[in-house]
Every structure is written in structure tokens, then in C-alpha cells.
N, C-alpha and C positions, 0 to 999 in steps of 0.2 A: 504493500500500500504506500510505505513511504516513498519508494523509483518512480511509486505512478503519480504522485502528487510532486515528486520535483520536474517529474518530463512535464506534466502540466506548467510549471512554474516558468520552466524553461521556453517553453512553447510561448507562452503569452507575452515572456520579454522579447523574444523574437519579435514577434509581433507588433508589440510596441514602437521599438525599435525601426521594424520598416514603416510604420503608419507614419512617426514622425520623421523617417526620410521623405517618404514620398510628400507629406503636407509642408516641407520646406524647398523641395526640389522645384526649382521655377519652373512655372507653365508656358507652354507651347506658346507663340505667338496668337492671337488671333484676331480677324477683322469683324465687326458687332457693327449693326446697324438697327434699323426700326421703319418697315414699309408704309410709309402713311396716302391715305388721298388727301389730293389737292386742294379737293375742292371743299371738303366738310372737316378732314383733320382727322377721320378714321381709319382706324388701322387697314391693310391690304392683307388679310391672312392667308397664308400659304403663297404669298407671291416669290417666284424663283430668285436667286441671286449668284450671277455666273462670274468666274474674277480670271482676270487674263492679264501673262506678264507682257510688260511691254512691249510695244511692235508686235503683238503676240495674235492669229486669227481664232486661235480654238483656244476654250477657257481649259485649266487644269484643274481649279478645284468650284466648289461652288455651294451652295444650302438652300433650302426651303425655311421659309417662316412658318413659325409659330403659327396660331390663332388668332395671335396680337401684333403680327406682323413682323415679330423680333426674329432676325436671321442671326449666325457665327458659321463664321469660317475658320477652321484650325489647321493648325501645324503649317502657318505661312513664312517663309522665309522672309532674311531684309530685304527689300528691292524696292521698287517701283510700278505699281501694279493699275490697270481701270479694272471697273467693275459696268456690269449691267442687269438692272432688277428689271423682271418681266413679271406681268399677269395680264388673264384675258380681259378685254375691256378696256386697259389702258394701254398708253405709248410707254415703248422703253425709255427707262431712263440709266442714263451712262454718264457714268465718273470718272474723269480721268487723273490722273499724277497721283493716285496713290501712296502715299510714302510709309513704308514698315521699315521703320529705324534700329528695330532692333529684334532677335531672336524670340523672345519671353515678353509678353505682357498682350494688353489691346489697343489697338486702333479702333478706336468708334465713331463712326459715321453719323451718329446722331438721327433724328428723324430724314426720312429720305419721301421726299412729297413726288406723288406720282400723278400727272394728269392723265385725264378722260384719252380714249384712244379718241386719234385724228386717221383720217384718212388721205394720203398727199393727193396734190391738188384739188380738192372741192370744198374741204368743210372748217370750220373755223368751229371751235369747243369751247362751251361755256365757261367757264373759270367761276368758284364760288362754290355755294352749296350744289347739290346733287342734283342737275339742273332739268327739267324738261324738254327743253326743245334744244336741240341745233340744228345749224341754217348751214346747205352745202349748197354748191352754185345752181345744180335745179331743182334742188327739193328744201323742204322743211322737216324735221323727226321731231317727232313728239314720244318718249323716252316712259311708255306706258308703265313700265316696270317698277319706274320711281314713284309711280302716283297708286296710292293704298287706297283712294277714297273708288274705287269700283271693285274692290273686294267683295265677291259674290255675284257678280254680273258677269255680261256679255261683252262681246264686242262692241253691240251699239251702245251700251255704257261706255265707253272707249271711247268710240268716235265723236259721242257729244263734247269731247273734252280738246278734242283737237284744232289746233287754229286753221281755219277757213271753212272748214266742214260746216254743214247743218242736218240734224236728223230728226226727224216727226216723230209724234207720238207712235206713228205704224214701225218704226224702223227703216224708213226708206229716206237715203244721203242724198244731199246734193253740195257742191261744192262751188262759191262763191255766187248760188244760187240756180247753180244747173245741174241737174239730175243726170248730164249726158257725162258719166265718168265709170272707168271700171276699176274695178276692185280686183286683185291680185291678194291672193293667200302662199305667205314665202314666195313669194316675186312668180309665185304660177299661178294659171287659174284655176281656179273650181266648177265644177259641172253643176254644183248647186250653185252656185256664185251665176254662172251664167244664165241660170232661169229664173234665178231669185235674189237679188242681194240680200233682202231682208231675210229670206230665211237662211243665207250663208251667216249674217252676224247675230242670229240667234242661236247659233250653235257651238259657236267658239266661245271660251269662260275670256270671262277679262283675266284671272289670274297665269294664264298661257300666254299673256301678247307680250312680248318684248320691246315693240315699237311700230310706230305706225307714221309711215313715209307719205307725207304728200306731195305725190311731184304735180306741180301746176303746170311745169313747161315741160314735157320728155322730151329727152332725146331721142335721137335716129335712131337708138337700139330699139326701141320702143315698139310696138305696131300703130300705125296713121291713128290708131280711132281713140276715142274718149275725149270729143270734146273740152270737156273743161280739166283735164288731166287724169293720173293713176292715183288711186290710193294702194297701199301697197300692206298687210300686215303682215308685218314679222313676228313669230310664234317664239318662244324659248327653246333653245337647243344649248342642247349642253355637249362638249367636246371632251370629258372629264372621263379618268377611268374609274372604276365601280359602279355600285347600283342604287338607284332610288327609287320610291315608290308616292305618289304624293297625293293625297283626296281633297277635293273644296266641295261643298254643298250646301245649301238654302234652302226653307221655306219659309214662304208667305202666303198673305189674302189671294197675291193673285197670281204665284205661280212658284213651282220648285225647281230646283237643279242639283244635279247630281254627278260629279266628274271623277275619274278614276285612272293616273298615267302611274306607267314605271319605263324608267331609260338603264341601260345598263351600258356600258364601255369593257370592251374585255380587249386588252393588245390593242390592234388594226381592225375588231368587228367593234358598229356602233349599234343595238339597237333599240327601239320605241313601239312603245306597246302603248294606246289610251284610248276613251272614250270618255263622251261627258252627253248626259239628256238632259232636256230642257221637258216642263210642261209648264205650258199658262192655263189656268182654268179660271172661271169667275170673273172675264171680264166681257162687266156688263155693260148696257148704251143703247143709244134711241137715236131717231132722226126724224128731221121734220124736213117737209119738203114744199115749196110752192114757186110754182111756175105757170109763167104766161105767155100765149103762142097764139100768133096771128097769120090766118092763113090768107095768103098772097091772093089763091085763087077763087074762094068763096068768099072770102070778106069776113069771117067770122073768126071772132076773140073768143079764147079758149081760157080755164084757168082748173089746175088741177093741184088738188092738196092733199099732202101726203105725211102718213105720220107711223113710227113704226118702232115694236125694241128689241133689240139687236143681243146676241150673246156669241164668245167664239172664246173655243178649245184647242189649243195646239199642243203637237206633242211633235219633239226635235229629239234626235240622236246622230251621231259624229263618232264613226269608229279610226281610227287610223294603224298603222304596222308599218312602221319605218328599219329601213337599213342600209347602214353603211360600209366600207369594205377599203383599207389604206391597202393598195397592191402594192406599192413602194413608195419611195420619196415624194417619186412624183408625178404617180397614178392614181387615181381616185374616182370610185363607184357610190354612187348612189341608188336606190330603189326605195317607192314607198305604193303605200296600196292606200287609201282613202274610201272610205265610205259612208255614206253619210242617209239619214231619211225623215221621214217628215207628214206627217197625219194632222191636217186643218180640217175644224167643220166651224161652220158660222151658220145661226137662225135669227131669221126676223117673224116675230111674233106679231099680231096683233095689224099686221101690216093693211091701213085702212087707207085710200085713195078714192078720193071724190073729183069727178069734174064736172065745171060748169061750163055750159055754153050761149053768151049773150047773159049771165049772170042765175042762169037757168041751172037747176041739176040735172046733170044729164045720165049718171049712173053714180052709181054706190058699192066699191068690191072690198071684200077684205081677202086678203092672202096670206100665206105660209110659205116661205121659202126654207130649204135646208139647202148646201151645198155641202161639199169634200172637195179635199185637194190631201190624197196618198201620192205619194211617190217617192222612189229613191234616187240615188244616183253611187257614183264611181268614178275616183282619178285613179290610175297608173299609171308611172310614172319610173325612167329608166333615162342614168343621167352619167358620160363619162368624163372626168374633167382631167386633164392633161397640164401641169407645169414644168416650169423649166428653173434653171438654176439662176438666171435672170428673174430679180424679184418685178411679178408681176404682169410676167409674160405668161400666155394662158390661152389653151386650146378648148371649147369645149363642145359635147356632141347631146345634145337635149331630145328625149321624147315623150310626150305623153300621151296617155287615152283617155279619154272622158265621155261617161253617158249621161244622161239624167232621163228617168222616166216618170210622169204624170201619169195618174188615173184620177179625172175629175170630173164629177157628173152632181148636179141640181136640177131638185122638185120645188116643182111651185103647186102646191092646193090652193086652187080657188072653190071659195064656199059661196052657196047659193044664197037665194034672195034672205033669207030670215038669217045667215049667219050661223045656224047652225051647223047646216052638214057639208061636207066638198062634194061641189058639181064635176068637178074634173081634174085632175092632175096634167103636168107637162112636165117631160123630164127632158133636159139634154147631158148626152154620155160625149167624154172627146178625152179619151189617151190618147196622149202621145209621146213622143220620143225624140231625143234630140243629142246625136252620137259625134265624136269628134277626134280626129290623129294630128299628132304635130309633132314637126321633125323639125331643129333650128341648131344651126353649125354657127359656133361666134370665135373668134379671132381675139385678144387683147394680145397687143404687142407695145411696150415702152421704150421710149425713143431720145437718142441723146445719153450721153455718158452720166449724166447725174438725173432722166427718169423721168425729165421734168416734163415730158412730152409726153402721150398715149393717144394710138391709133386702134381705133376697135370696126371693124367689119363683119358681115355674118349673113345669111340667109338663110328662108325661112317658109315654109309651108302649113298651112290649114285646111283639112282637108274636111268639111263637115255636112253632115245630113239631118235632117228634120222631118218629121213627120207627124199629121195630125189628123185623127179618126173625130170625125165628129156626127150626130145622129140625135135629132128631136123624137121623142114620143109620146103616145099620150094617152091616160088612162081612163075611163069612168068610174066616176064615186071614187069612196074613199081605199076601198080594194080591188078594183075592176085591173085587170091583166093590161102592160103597157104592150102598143099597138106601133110600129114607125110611122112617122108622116110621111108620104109619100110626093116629097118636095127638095128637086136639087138644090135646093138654097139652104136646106138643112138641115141635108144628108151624103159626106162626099166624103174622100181622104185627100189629104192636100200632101204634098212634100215639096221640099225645097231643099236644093241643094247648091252650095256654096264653098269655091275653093279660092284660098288667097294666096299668092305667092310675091316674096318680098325680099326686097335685098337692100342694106344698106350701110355708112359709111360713117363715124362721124372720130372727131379729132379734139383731144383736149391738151392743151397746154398753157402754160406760167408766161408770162410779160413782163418787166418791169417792175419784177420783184413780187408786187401784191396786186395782179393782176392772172384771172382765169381767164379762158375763153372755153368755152365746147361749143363745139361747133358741127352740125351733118347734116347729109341729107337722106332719104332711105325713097325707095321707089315700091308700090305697090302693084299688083293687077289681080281685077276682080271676076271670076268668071259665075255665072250664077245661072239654074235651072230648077222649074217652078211649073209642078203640073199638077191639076185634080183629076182623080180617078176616073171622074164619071165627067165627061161635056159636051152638053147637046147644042151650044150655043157660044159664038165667038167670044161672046161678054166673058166667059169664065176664061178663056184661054190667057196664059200667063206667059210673056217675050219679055224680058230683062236684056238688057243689050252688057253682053262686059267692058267693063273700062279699066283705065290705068291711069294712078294718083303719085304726084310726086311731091314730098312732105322735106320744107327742110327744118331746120331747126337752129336758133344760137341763143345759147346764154352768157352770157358776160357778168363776174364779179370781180371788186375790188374790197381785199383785207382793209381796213384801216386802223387806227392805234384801239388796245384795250378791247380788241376783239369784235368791234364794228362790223360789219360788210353792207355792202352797197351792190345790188347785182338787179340785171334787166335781163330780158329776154323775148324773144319771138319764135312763134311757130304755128305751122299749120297743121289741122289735125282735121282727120275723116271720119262722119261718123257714121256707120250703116245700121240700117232699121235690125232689130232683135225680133226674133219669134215672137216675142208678144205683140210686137206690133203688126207682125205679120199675117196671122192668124186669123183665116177669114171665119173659122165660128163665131156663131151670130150668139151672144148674151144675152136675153131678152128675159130670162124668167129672174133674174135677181132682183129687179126693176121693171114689166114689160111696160111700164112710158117712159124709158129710157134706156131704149137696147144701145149694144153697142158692138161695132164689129172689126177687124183688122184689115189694113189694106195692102194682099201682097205686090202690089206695081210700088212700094214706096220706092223713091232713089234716095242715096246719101246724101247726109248734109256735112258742108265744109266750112269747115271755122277758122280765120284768125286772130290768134291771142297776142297781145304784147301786157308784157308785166313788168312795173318798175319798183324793187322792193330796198328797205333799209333796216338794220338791224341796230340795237344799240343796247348798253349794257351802261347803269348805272346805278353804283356801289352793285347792290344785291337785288337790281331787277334788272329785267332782259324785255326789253322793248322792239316790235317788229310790227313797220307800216308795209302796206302792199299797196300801188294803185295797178288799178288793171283797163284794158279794153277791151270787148270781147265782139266779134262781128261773125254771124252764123249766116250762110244763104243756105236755101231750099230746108231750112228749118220744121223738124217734124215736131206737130201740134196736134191735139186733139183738134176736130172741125164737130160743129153739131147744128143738124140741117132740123126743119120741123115737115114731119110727112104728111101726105094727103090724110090720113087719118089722123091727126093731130099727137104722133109720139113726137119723141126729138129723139134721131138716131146721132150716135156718136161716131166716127170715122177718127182715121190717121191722115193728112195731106201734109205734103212739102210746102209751106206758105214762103213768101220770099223772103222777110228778112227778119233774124232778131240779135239785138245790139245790147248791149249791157257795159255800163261803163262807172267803177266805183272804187272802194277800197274799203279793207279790213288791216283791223289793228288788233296786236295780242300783247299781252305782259301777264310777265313768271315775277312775282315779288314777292324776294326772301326777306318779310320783317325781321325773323333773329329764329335761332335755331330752333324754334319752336312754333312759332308760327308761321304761315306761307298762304299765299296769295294766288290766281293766274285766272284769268279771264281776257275776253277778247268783242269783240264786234265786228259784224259786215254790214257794209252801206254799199249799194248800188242804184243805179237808175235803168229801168227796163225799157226797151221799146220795144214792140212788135207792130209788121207793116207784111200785110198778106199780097201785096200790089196790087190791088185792085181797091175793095173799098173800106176794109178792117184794117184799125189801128188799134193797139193801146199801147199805154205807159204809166211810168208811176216808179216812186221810190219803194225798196222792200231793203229793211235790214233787221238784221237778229243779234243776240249776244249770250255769252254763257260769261259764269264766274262759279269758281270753285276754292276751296281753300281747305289744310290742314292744322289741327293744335294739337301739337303731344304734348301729352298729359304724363304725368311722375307714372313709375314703376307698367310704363310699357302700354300705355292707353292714348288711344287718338279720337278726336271726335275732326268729323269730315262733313263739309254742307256742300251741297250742289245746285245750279239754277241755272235755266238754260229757257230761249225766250224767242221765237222766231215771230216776224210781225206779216202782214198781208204779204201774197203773193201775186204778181201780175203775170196774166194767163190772154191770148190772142182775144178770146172772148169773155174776159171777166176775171177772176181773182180767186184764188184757194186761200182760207183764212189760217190767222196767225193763233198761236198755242203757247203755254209755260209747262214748266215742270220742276221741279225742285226734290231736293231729296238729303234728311241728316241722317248720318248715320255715328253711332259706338260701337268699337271695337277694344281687343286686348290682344297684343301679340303675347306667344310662346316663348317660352328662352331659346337664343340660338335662332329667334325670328325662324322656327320650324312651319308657324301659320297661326293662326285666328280666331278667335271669337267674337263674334257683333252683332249687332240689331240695330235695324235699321229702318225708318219710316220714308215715302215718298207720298207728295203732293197728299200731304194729310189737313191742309187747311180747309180743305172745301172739298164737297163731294164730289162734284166732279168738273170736267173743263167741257167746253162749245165752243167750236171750230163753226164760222161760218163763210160758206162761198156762196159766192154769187156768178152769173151767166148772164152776157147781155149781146144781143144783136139786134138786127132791127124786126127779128120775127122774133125773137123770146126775153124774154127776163122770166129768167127763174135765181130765187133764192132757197141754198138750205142752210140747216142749220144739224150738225154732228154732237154729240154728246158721249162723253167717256168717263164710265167710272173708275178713277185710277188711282183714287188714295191705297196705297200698300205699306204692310207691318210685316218684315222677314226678318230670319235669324242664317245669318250666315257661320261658316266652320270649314278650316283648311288644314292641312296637316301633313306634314312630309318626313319620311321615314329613309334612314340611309342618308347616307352623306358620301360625295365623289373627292377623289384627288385629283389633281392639275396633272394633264398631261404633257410632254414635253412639247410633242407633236398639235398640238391645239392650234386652233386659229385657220386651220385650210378654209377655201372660200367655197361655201356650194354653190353652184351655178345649178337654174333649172328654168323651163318654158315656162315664158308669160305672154299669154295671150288677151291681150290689151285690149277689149274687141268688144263690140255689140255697143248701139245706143238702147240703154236699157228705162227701165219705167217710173211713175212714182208713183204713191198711192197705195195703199195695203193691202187691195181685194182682190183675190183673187177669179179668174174669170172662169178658168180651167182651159186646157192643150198648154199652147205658147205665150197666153195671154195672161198678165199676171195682173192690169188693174185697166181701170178707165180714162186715168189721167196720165197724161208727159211729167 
């Protein structure tokens, strides 16, 4: 026992012994730093830090930070060393002259402040708090990701928030007051998107958007059309290796959601897995209608009143399965599968219509209408992108498919004289289908020894089909077997087929130091074929003539000091009529004194834009004017004639001209780190001139304001208010709307996700939208009504956490197909036809 207690003894002076050599033997050199951002003062955790000996191309040692953004580098010899911190999101930043003076101790860098990444030549980055927007030479970005107050919402919660945008109570955009713009999902399109905007951004969560690009002026990469420019949303993609899993979901009065992603990074495979459903239920509304019509050729003054209460059920789902695939350095694959669907019904109850003639009654109907609109759709999409060891030379080869398929059919029961029982039903059915291939080869090649230049070229194919099955029938009583009418006017299959092929050109480079140009031009041709099934009669025959459009484009910015820009721009943009407006089924039972039908002989309309915008930053707001001029010939308008029988049918024509000439102003203002500010305005003046004997005109402007308070231990309260005023329309005006909305929340530790509740437009019960129609045969007024106060509780939550990959940051390239003049108005008609109004 005693040998074993003195080896013990001996043991632990050894021990001793080495603990206090090792705690006096000096420590390795090393270099200590702290990743901060720029713009708020918070750490950059896990951002890289790469150290390289002088004159040196490839680093030799290097660290990742902390959580807190705290990096070390050990066992650095004496010399002379730079360094460069990287993370995604921001620009690198690089230190040079280094000096390690001696063997043992540290060099500490102190905080090291990282700006917003810039992208050379186009965009100038806010400096400051964590800013919302920046401004590149032809676009605007609005920085969704930083704004928490649409937590629980959609897209169109997004887009209310964007400067120049405007969106209605139905969800349907316009931008700087024109509805003719397309919408791109990750700079491609959607097959929903193309039938529907509004049901494209009711499907996508706000908590998924990353940012949302408004280009007012595209360049030649572009395709000619969209009128008044692209909206572009960019989704969150994570470039990071491991796995996450993340849920958001809501209920309320008036509707729920429910979202479910996981991403995972493994090596060189990337892939995505999510979905997210929407349903609205409960939202209730009425309408009152009255109108007056004088017939030309009998002389008789007509006047019919109309009063009716509305209810509609949506249900939205959005599947998607992404993947990606690093072949090498500098090969890169993409694929993703999309799929999305969508179940609308709407009832008008109670729907009463009286007309008098010479102030006489002349009938008395009440009706029931019910409609649907089921359908799905599908992108494919298969994408291979080629670099080279020149930064930002770039080959890429884009395809995708897209279908979208409608099944949409409305009954109308008309009840007999006493109102109690239906004399007869009328149904109309019209599926259809609308299928699409696109094949686009783009070029980027940079020019000049320092980059300063970029040449980008490409061409481009559209290869697309439609089709649309439409059939009136009609029933006895309340259960009598539906019967077809036996009438070509309301019974046929229509198709249309449309191939675009494009090629074009455009050039960007630096001047004079703080001076951009881009500059292109891009060429089109249209080739198009249009026939119904059934035609006993020339009247149906359908001769489109093809044509070829040549689109140029320039924008010009200049930097000025404290991050200013001053940029103009011009271009011409085409824009061809979309399925809905196509679509010769005739809609008669939603309304029948107010059918309406689509016209397929439209031709294109051709726009030119010029824009002259300034940006300005002062202390901690960010200020940004735009005047614009907008000049549209052969302009597609709703036309509404009154028939021999005294309805008023609705139509699509090319009228000659509409001008729009105004300006919209935004500001992002950071009171202090706790509170925040950003709201905006559009003001314009409309004309419209059909050449012959219709004018109007009239000022329209709208504005939003939004703002953030954080509150101690991790609480925000967020208000919202958004305010569009009358609209001027060739024949009269679509009226103006508010909406508001506060909401409470509580982030998670480690900002994982949320808890909150939230009220909208709860001061009143509900809002009244009124239009009006004037020509020299009608004046009709109505009046809209919506109940839309809602109380929801929103919840998000994210599970797994990714590391920073070295390899991060490659650029995806995919087809954007820029395309179709699309609709406004939320009613669905059913085929191609999505409302009544432009």
C-alpha cells in the first residue's frame, strides 16, 4: 500500500510539474478578429476568414467565426500577411499589410465591418440599418426578408409593400397604374402565374420571399412584352451544407395557411422539398347595381337595378421538389418540378334585378348563380449553367414546360313569378388548357482587363398552345336533366396557337468613373394560328397575320457622393393579348344584363416608356423620386356596346391611345434602432382617346405606409395601411379602397420563428368600392361591398441549422418568360378568361 500511495504521489508531481510548464510556455502567435455588419453593428456569425502571405494567390491558413462572429487564427508566423472575410450576402472584405511582429502573442483586428453585397456595375447598397430597398441601374429591390410585418401572409402581403406596385382588395397588381406587367417566380414563369397572377400570389407564404425586383425599364434580355415592366420574386434558397426543416401557419375569420419546407445540402447535391395551402372561407359581400341605357334605335330609356350577396371559398396549394447537382468547378445543373392547384367557388344569393322601361316595370327576376374554377397546373424545368475561370463569364442553356389546366362551369337558377321555385337553370361548362416549351441559350461574357464592360447575347423560343371547350345548357325546374343548346355561338372548341422566336443583344458598361450605361436591343417574331372547331360562317373564321417587333432599350445611371444615384431610361415594350382576353366564351349567367365575351382578332399593343428616377439617403432615410411617361397605341380596353335587347355586352378592342404621365415617391426611415418607418405614393394623370369619339382623363394616385417597434425581450408590434384612390377606365372609372392591418408578435431564441396575432381593417365592417360606366348610350353605376375585418394567429418555426459552404454563391440562371398582357379584377369567368375588366 505504501509503493502504491508514493507512485501516486509521484505521479501527480509529475503532473504538476508539466501543467505548470505548459501554463508558462508562451502561446503560439495568433490573429483575432470580430465579423460585424455594416450596417446595424451585428455580428456576421460563421462568416469565413482566409489569411494569405504576401504577394501570396492561395491562403495557407484560415477560421470560421463563432456565432458572435469572433474568428482566430493560430500558429502564425512573423511576416507580413492580408486577410479576406467572406459570407453570403455580403462583399469581401480584404486587409492588407498585416504585421505579426513576433512569434507568441495576438494580433487583433478589432471589429471588422462588412457591407451589404454589391453587384459591379449596376447597384449602389444602402449603408445604415438593415435597409429595404436598393436601387441598380434598371431595377428597384425591395429586401422582403428584412421586413417581419407580413409574417403569416402571402405574396400579395409583399407586394402591397413594394414601391410602385399597387394591389386591390382581389389581389390583382398593377404597376404605376397599369395592370399590363408580368410577374416572374425566381426570374421564371409560372403556368399559374400565366392564367392567374392573383392566384400565383396567393400561394406563395411571405415568409419564403427573399426579395422582390421591380424592373420598370428591362433590358434586351428580357422578352418585348409587359408593358409597364417585370416584377420578379425571388424565393429563399439556401446554398449551405446540412439540413433544415421549417413550418409557418395561420388562422383566422377569414382564412388559414398552412406551409411545410425542408432543404438539405449534402457535398455537390442540393435538394428542396415544400409545400404550403392557403384557404379563404367567410368572405362575405353584396352588390348593388344600377344602370341606364338608351336605345339608338327605338328611342327608348331603359333603367335596371340590381342588388345581390355574394360569398367565395378558395382553397390554394403549391407543391414544389427542387435539385441541384455541382458537376465541377465549373458545371452546374439545375432541375425542379412545381406544382401547384386551386378550387374557387363564389354564390350570389338573393340576386334581385328589376327593369324599367319609360319608368315602367317591365319585369321582376331573382336568381342564383354558383360558379367553380378547379384547376391545376405544372412547371418543369431543366437548366445547365457553364463558367469559366474568368469571373463572370457565363454560358447558359434554359428549358422549361408548363401546363395549366381549368375546369370551370356556372348555374344560374332562375325562379319563377312568386319567387319561390326555379323555372329553369343554365349552365355553361369551358375547360381548358393552356401548355407551353421554352428553350433560351444566353451568353454573358466580360470585357476589358478590369471587367468593367459586359456583353450579354442569347436567343430564345416559345413554343405555346391553348385550348378552350366551351358548351351552354339548360335544365327544367329545379332537377330537370341538363339539355345542350343547340347554338354555335355557345357551343364550339376554340384553340390558339402561338410561337415567339427572339434574339437579342445588349451591352453594359462604367464611364467616367460613376457613370453606367446598358444598353440593347433584342428582335422578336410572332407567328400565330387560331381556329374553332365547328364554322358555318366567315364571321367565326380566325386570320392573324404574323409580325416582327424590334424592342431597344437604354438605361443610364450616375453614382453620386453618400450613395445617391440619379438614373433615366427608355424603352419599348410589346404587349400581346393573354387567353383571357382571348377567349371567345360568352359569360352571360354571372350577370345575364351584363355578358361578356373575349375577342380573338385582338392585335398587340406597343408602349413607350421613358423614366427619370433619383435616389437619396439622408442620415437614416432613403429617399427615391421617379417621374415617368408612358405612351401605349392600339391599347386593349374593355369596350361595352348596349344590345337590341337592352343588355350591355362587354368586349376587348384595340382603342388608339393611352398616355399616363406622373411620378411616385418612397422613403425607408430609420428613427433609431427600434423604430422604422417606409411608405410611398403614386400620382399620375391618365388619358385615354379611342380616335374616334371616347375620351377620358383624370388624376389617380394611391399610397401605402408601414412601420416596425421592437419591443424588450424579443416583441414587435407592426401596423400596415395601404390606400389606392379612383381609377380612370376609357368608359368611366373603377373605384378607390383602404386596408390596414396591426399586428403582435414574439420571436424565438436564435430568431428560429414566431408567435403573433394579428387584426386587419377591424374599424369598420366593411369597405364599398364604387364604379361607374358612362357613354352616350349608358350610365351605369355600382356599388361593391366587402367584409374584410380579420383576427388571425400566426406560428413559424425552423428546425436544423446549415453551415456555410465554401462553394456558395454560384449564380442560377433559369427561363423567364416575360409575356402575356394579363387582366385585373378578381372574377373569374372560366377557360382563359379570368375577369371583366383590363
Amino acid at each position: 500500500m505504501k509503493n502504491l500511495l508514493n507512485l501516486i504521489v509521484l505521479f501527480a508531481v509529475l503532473g504538476l510539474n508539466q501543467a505548470f510548464a505548459q501554463s508558462t510556455e508562451p502561446k503560439p502567435a495568433r490573429i483575432i478578429g470580430i465579423a460585424k455588419d455594416a450596417s446595424n453593428g451585428e455580428p456576421v456569425g460563421y462568416a469565413t476568414a482566409a489569411l494569405y502571405k504576401k504577394g501570396a494567390d492561395v491562403s495557407f491558413a484560415g477560421a470560421v467565426a463563432d456565432g458572435d462572429g469572433k474568428f482566430y487564427i493560430t500558429g502564425v508566423e512573423p511576416g507580413e500577411y492580408s486577410l479576406q472575410l467572406t459570407f453570403m450576402g455580403f462583399e469581401t472584405l480584404t486587409l492588407e499589410s498585416i504585421q505579426v511582429n513576433s512569434p507568441t502573442g495576438d494580433t487583433n483586428l478589432g471589429e471588422l465591418m462588412m457591407s451589404d453585397e454589391g453587384l459591379a456595375l449596376e447597384e449602389v447598397t444602402v449603408q445604415g440599418q438593415r435597409e429595404l430597398i436598393e436601387e441598380r441601374v434598371d431595377r428597384t429591390i425591395y429586401k422582403a426578408e428584412n421586413d417581419r410585418t407580413t409574417a403569416g401572409g402571402d405574396a400579395t402581403d409583399v407586394l402591397r409593400r413594394v414601391p410602385m406596385l399597387s394591389v386591390d382588395l382581389d389581389g390583382n397588381v398593377s404597376m404605376r397604374g397599369s395592370s399590363n406587367i408580368t410577374v416572374l417566380i425566381d426570374n421564371r414563369p409560372s403556368a399559374i402565374a400565366a392564367s392567374s397572377i392573383t392566384d400565383a400570389l396567393r400561394q406563395i407564404p411571405a415568409d419564403e420571399i427573399k426579395e422582390v425586383e421591380v424592373i420598370t425599364s428591362p433590358s434586351a434580355r428580357f422578352d418585348a412584352e409587359g408593358t409597364s415592366g417585370v416584377i420578379n420574386i425571388v424565393t429563399k434558397k439556401n446554398n449551405l451544407q446540412g439540413m433544415t426543416l421549417s413550418i409557418n401557419t395561420g388562422a383566422g375569420l377569414r382564412g388559414s395557411n398552412l406551409g411545410l419546407n425542408g432543404s438539405a445540402r449534402i457535398g455537390k447535391f442540393g435538394f428542396s422539398l415544400g409545400g404550403f395551402g392557403r384557404a379563404g372561407y367567410n368572405v362575405l359581400g353584396s352588390f348593388e347595381n344600377e344602370q341606364q341605357s338608351f336605345n339608338s334605335t327605338t328611342g327608348e330609356q331603359s333603367t335596371v337595378i340590381q342588388s345581390a350577396d355574394t360569398e367565395r371559398r378558395d382553397m390554394f396549394g403549391r407543391y414544389n421538389f427542387g435539385m441541384d447537382y455541382e458537376i465541377d468547378k465549373y458545371n452546374f445543373i439545375t432541375g425542379a418540378v412545381n406544382f401547384g392547384m386551386r378550387n374557387s367557388k363564389n354564390w350570389q344569393t338573393d340576386f334581385l334585378t328589376e327593369k324599367y322601361t319609360e319608368g315602367e316595370l317591365d319585369y321582376s327576376n331573382l336568381n342564383e348563380t354558383n360558379s367553380k374554377n378547379n384547376g391545376n397546373s405544372v412547371d418543369v424545368s431543366l437548366n445547365y449553367t457553364r463558367t469559366y475561370e474568368k469571373k463572370g463569364k457565363e454560358i447558359s442553356l434554359l428549358t422549361l414546360f408548363t401546363q395549366d389546366k381549368q375546369d370551370n362551369f356556372s348555374v344560374n337558377s332562375l325562379f319563377n313569378d312568386d319567387f319561390q321555385t326555379i323555372d329553369y337553370r343554365l349552365r355553361n361548362d369551358n375547360p381548358s388548357r393552356n401548355r407551353e416549351f421554352t428553350v433560351q441559350l444566353d451568353f454573358v461574357n466580360p470585357l476589358g482587363e478590369d471587367g468593367n464592360q459586359i456583353l450579354e447575347y442569347g436567343a430564345k423560343t416559345i413554343l405555346r398552345k391553348a385550348y378552350s371547350d366551351f358548351a351552354y345548357f339548360r335544365g327544367e325546374g329545379a332537377d330537370g336533366d341538363f339539355v345542350e343548346l343547340d347554338d354555335q355561338t355557345l357551343n364550339n372548341e376554340f384553340s390558339y396557337d402561338q410561337n415567339v422566336t427572339s434574339g437579342y443583344g445588349s451591352y453594359t458598361f462604367n464611364f467616367l468613373k460613376n457613370y453606367t450605361l446598358k444598353t440593347g436591343l433584342r428582335y422578336e417574331y410572332t407567328t400565330i394560328q387560331a381556329d374553332f372547331a365547328n364554322v358555318s360562317d366567315s364571321e367565326q373564321a380566325v386570320d392573324i397575320p404574323s409580325y416582327g417587333t424590334l424592342v431597344p432599350s437604354v438605361n443610364v445611371s450616375r453614382k453620386l457622393k453618400n450613395g445617391n444615384m440619379i438614373k433615366a431610361a427608355y424603352n419599348r415594350r410589346i404587349q400581346r393579348p393573354s387567353m383571357r382576353f382571348l377567349n371567345p366564351n360568352l359569360d352571360s349567367l354571372n350577370n345575364p344584363t351584363q355578358p361578356s365575351q373575349g375577342n380573338p382578332s385582338l392585335d398587340p399593343e406597343l408602349t413607350d416608356n421613358f423614366e427619370l428616377g433619383y435616389s437619396t439617403f439622408l442620415g437614416g432615410t432613403m429617399i427615391n423620386f421617379t417621374g415617368f411617361y408612358r405612351n401605349t397605341t392600339g391599347s386593349i380596353q374593355a369596350v361595352r356596346t348596349v344590345e337590341p335587347n337592352g343588355v350591355i355586352f362587354t368586349t376587348y378592342e384595340n382603342i388608339g391611345q393611352e398616355q399616363a404621365v406622373g411620378t411616385n415617391m418612397f422613403t425607408n426611415i430609420n428613427i433609431n434602432n427600434k423604430l422604422s418607418l417606409n411608405g410611398g405614393f403614386d400620382l399620375y394623370y391618365s388619358m385615354l382617346d379611342d380616335g374616334l369619339s371616347t375620351q377620358n382623363e383624370g388624376w389617380v394616385v394611391s399610397g401605402r405606409m408601414f412601420g416596425n417597434y421592437s419591443l424588450p425581450k424579443d416583441y414587435q408590434i407592426q401596423l400596415f395601411t395601404f390606400a389606392r384612390g379612383r381609377r380612370v377606365q376609357l368608359q368611366g372609372s373603377s373605384g378607390g379602397f383602404a386596408a390596414y392591418g396591426l399586428s403582435f408578435n414574439k420571436q424565438f431564441k436564435e430568431k428560429r420563428g414566431s408567435i403573433g396575432i394579428g387584426a386587419e381593417n377591424f374599424l369598420f365592417k366593411e369597405f364599398t368600392i364604387k364604379n361607374e360606366t358612362i357613354t352616350p348610350n349608358i350610365i351605369q353605376h355600382s356599388t361593391n361591398t366587402m367584409r374584410n375585418m380579420n383576427f388571425k394567429i400566426n406560428f413559424s418555426y425552423r428546425i436544423g441549422k446549415l453551415s456555410m459552404n465554401e462553394r456558395q454563391g454560384r449564380r442560377r440562371r433559369s427561363v423567364s418568360n416575360d409575356d402575356l398582357k394579363g387582366g385585373e379584377g378578381g372574377g373569374e369567368q372560366g377557360g382563359m378568361i379570368q375577369n371583366n375588366n383590363k
